[in-house]
Backbone as ProteinMPNN parsed JSONL, in Angstrom:
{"seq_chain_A": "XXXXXXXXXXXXXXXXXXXXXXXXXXXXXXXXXXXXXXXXXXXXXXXXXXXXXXXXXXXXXXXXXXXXXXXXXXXXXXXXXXXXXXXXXXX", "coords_chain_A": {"N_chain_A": [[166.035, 45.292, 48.258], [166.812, 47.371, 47.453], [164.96, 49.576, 47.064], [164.617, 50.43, 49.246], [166.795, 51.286, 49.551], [166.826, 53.878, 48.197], [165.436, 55.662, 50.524], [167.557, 57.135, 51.425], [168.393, 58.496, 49.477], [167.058, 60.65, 49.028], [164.761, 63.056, 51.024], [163.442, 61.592, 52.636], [164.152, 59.683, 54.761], [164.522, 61.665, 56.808], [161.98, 62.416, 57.214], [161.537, 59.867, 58.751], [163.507, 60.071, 60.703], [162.872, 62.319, 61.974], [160.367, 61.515, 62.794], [161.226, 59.163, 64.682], [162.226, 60.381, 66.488], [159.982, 62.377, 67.386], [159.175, 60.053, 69.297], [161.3, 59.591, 70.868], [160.037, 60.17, 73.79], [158.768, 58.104, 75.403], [161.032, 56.322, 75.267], [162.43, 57.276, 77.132], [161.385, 56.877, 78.864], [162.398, 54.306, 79.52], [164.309, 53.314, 82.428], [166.995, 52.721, 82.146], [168.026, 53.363, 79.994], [167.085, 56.545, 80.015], [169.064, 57.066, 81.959], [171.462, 56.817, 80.633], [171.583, 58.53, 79.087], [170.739, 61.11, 80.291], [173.316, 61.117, 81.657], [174.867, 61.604, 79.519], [174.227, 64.106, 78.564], [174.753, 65.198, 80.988], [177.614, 64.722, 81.092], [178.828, 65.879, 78.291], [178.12, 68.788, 79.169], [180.204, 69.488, 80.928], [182.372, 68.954, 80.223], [182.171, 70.758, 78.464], [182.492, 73.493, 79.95], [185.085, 73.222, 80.07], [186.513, 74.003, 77.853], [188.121, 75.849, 75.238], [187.305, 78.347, 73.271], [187.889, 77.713, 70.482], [187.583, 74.914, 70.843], [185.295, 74.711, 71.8], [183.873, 75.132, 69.802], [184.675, 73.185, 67.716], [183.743, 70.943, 69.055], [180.612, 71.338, 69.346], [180.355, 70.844, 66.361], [181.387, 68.327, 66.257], [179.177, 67.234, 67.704], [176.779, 68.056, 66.362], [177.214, 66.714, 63.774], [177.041, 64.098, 64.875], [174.121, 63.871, 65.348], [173.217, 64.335, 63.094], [174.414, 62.051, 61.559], [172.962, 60.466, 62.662], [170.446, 60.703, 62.267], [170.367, 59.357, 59.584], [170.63, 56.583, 60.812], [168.618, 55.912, 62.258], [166.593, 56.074, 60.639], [167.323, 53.716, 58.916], [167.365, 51.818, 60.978], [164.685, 51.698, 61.335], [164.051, 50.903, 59.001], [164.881, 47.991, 58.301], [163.899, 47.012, 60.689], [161.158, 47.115, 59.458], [160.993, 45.511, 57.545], [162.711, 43.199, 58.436], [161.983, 42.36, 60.907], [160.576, 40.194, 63.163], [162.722, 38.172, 62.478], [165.644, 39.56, 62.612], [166.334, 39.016, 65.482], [167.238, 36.198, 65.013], [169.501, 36.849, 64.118]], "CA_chain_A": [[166.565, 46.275, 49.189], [167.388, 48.631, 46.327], [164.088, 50.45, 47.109], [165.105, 50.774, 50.211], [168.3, 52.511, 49.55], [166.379, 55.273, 48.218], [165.348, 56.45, 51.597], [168.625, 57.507, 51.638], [168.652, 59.425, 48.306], [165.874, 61.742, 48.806], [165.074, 63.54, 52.09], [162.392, 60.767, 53.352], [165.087, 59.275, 55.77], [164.722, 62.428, 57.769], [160.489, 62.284, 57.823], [161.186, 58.773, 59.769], [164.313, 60.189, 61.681], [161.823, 63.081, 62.651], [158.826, 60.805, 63.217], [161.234, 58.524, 65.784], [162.547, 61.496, 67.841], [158.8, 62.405, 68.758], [158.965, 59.32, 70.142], [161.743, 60.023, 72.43], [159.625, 60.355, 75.401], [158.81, 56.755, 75.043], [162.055, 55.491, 74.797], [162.793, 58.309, 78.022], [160.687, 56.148, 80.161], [162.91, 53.21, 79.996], [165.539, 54.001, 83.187], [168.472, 52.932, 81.837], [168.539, 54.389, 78.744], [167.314, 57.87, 80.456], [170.334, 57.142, 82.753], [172.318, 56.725, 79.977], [170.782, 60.119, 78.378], [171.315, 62.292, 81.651], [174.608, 61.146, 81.731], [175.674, 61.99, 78.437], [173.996, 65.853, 78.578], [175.759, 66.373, 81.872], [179.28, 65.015, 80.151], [178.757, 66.957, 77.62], [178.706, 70.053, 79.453], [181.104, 69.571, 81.939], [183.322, 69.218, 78.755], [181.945, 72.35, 77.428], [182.812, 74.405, 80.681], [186.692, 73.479, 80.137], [186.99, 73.992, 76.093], [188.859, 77.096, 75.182], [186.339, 78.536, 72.144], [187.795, 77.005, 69.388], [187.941, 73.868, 71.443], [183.672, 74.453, 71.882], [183.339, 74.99, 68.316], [184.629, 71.813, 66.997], [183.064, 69.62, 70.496], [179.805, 71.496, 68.811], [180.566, 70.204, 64.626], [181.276, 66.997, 66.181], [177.981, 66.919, 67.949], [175.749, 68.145, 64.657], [177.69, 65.813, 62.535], [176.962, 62.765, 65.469], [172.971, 63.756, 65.202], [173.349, 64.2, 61.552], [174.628, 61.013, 61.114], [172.002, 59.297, 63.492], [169.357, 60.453, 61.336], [170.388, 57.847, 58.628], [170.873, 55.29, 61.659], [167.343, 55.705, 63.173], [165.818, 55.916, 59.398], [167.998, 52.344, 58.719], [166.957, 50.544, 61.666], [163.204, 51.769, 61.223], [163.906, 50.296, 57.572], [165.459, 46.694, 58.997], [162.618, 46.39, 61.625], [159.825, 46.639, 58.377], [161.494, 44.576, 56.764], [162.516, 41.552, 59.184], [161.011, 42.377, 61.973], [161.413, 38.951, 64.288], [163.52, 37.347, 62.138], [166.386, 40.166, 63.7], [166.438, 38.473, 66.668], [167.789, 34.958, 64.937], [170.863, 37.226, 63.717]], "C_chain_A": [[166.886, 47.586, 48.464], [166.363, 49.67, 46.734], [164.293, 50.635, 48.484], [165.979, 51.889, 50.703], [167.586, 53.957, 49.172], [165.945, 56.079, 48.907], [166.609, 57.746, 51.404], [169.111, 58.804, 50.65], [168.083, 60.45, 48.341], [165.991, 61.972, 50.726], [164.169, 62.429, 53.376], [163.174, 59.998, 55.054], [164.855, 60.273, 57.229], [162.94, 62.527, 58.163], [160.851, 61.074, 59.054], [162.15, 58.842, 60.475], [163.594, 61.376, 62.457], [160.616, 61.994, 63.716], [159.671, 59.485, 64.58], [161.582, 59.559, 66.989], [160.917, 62.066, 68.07], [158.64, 61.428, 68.96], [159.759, 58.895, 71.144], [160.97, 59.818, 73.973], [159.179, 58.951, 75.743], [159.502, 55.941, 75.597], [162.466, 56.106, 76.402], [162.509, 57.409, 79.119], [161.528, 55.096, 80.492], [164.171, 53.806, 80.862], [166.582, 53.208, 82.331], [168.775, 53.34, 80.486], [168.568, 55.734, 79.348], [168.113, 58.148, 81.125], [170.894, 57.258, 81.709], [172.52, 58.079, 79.376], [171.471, 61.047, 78.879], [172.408, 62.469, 81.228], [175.338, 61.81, 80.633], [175.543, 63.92, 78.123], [174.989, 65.989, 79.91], [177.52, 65.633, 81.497], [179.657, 66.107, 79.759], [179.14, 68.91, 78.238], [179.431, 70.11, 80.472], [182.427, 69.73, 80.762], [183.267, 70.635, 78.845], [182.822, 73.382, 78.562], [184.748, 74.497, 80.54], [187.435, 73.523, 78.924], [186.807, 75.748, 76.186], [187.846, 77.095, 73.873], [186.41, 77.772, 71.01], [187.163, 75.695, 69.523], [185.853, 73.342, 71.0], [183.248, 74.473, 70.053], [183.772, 73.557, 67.645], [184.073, 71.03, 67.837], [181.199, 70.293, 69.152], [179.329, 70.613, 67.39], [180.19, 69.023, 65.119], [179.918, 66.469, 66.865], [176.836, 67.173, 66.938], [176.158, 67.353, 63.979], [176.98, 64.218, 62.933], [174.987, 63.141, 64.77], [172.611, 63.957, 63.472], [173.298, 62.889, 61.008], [173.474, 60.149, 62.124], [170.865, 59.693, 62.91], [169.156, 59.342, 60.054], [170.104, 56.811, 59.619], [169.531, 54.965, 62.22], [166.324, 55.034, 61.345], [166.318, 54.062, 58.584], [167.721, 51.645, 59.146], [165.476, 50.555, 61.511], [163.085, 50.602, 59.766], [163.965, 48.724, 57.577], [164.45, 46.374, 59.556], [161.326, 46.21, 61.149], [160.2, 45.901, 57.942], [161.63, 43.259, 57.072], [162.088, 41.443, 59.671], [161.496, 41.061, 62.524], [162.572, 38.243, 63.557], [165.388, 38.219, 62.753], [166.742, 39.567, 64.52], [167.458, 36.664, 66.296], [169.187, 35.635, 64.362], [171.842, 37.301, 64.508]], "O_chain_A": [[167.17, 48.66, 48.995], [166.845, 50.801, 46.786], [163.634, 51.661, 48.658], [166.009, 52.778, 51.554], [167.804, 54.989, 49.807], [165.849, 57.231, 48.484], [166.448, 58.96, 51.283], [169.873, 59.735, 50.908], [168.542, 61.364, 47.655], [166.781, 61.441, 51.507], [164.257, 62.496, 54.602], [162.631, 59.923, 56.157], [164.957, 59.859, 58.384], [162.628, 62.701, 59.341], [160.487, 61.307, 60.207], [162.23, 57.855, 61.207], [163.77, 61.366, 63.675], [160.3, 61.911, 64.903], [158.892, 58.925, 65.351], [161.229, 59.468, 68.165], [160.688, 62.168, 69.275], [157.413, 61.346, 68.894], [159.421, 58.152, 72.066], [161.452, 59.36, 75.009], [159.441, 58.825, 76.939], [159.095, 55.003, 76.283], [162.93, 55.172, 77.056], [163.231, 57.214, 80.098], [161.558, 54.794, 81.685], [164.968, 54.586, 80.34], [166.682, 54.047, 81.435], [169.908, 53.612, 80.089], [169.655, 56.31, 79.389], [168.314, 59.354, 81.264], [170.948, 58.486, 81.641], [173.629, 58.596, 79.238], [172.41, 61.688, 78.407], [172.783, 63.458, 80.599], [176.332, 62.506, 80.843], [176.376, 64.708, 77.674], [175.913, 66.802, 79.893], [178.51, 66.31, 81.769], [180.355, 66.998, 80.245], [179.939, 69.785, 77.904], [179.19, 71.139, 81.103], [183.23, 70.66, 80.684], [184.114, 71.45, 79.209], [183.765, 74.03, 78.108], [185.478, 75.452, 80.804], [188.622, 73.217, 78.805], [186.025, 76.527, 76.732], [187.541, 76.002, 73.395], [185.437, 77.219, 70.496], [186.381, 75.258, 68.678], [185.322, 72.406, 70.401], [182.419, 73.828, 69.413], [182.903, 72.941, 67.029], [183.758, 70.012, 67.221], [180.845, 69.541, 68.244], [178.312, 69.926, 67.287], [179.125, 68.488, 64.811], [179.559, 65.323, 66.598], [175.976, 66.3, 66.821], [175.263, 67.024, 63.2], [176.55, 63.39, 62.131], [174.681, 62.591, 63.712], [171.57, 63.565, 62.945], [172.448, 62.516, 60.2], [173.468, 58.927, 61.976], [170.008, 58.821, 63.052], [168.153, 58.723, 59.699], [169.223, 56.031, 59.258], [169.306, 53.828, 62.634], [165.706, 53.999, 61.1], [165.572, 53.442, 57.826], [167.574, 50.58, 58.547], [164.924, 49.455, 61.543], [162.234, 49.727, 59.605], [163.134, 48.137, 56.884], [163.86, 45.403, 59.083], [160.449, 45.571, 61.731], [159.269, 45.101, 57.847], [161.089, 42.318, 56.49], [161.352, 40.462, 59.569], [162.685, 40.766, 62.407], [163.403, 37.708, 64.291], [166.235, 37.472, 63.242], [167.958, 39.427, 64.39], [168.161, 36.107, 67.139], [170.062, 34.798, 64.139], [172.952, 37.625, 64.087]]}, "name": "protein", "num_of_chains": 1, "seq": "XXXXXXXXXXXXXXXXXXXXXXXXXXXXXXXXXXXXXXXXXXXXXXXXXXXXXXXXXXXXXXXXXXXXXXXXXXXXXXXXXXXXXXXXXXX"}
């Protein structure tokens, strides 16, 4: 797994957190995730409309930091699913 970890070290993590977001539209098709999707963009800005500036600037951070950090998480599970692949499923 050690060679693994090095995704993590270098920028490669973000080629296969790139390479799953174009496959978004994919993933778009399944309704209840794209329900889930919707929902969370129109949160989001219903939030936004009642945050005093500062308020939008940190709701913002904490949204670059969330997709920040889900670039490791997509590049991790891509890494897990070469790796075990069905055996996943007995965990």
């Amino acid at each position: 797994m050690n060679e693994k970890k090095e995704i993590f070290n270098n920028s490669d993590y973000k080629y296969i957190s790139n390479f799953i977001e174009k496959k978004l539209p994919i993933l778009r098709q399944n309704k209840k995730f794209n329900e889930k999707y919707l929902n969370l963009t129109d949160a989001i800005e219903k939030l936004e409309k009642t945050l005093s500036v500062p308020q939008k600037e940190q709701l913002d951070e904490i949204i670059k930091l969330f997709y920040e950090t889900e670039e490791y998480y997509f590049a991790f599970s891509y890494s897990l699913g070469l790796k075990y692949g069905k055996e996943l499923e007995e965990l």
